[in-house]
N, C-alpha and C positions, 0 to 999 in steps of 0.2 A: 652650307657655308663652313669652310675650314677656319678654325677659330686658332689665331698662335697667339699661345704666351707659354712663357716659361713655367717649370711646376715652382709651383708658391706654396705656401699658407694661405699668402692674403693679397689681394688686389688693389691697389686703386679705381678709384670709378675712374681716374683719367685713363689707366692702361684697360679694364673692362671697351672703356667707350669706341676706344683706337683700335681693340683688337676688334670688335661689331660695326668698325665705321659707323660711328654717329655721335648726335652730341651727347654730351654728358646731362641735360637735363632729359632727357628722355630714359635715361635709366633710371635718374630718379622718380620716374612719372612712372615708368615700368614696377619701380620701388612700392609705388603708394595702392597702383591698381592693383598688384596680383598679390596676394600672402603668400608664395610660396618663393619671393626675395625677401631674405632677413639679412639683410649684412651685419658685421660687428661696428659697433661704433667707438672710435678712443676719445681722450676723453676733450679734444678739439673741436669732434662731432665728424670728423673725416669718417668716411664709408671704407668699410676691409670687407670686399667680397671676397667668400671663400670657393673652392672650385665645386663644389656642392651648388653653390648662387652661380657659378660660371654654366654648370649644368642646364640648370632652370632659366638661366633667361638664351643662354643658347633653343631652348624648345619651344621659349616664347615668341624669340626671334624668326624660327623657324616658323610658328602657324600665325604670325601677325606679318611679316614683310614677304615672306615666300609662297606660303597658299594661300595668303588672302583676306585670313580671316579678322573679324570686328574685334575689337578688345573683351568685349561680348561673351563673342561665339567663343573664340580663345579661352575665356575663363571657365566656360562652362565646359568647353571639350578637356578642360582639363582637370574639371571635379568628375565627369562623368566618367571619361577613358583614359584615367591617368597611367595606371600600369599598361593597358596597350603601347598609346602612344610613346611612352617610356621607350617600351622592346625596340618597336618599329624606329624611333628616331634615333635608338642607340646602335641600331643597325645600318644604318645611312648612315651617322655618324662614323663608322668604322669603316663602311664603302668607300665613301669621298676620301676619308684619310690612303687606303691603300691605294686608290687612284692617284693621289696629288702624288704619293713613292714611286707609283708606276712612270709618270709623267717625269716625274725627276729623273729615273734610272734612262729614261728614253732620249729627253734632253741631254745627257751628259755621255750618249753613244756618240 
């Protein structure tokens, strides 16, 4: 999944949710299951995901809504094989981006 936002500092979880299509409480539920989202909080209590946090839940989103897997399985493939999966989804991650360029440059022949 091609994820757009602008480079930021800091996100809202409404622009997070919009860039991931979905609602806003399911990142906060994304928030509570996995420790490896820590957003910054001000002092409202408003959530600032940083592109670090846009990282991690991009790979959560990745093995919970595209391969399949339990909140479970997810958590554990990502104590177990976390530099793998790192490599390999940071490498898809750069595939589908040259794709969506390829696809623009094609469209606009």
């Amino acid at each position: 999944m091609h994820i757009d936002l602008p480079d930021k500092r800091y996100y809202s979880i409404g622009e997070v949710a919009e860039a991931f299509k979905v609602n806003t409480s399911l990142i906060r539920f994304w928030e509570k299951e996995f420790d490896v989202i820590k957003p910054k909080k001000n002092a409202k209590g408003n959530r600032k995901f940083t592109p670090e946090d846009i990282k991690n839940l991009s790979l959560i989103y990745h093995l919970v809504k595209e391969r399949g897997f339990t909140l479970e399985g997810a958590k554990t493939h990502l104590k177990e094989e976390k530099h793998k999966t790192l490599s390999n989804f940071d490498i898809i991650t750069k595939l589908e981006s040259v794709k969506s360029e390829l696809i623009n440059l094609k469209n606009q022949l």
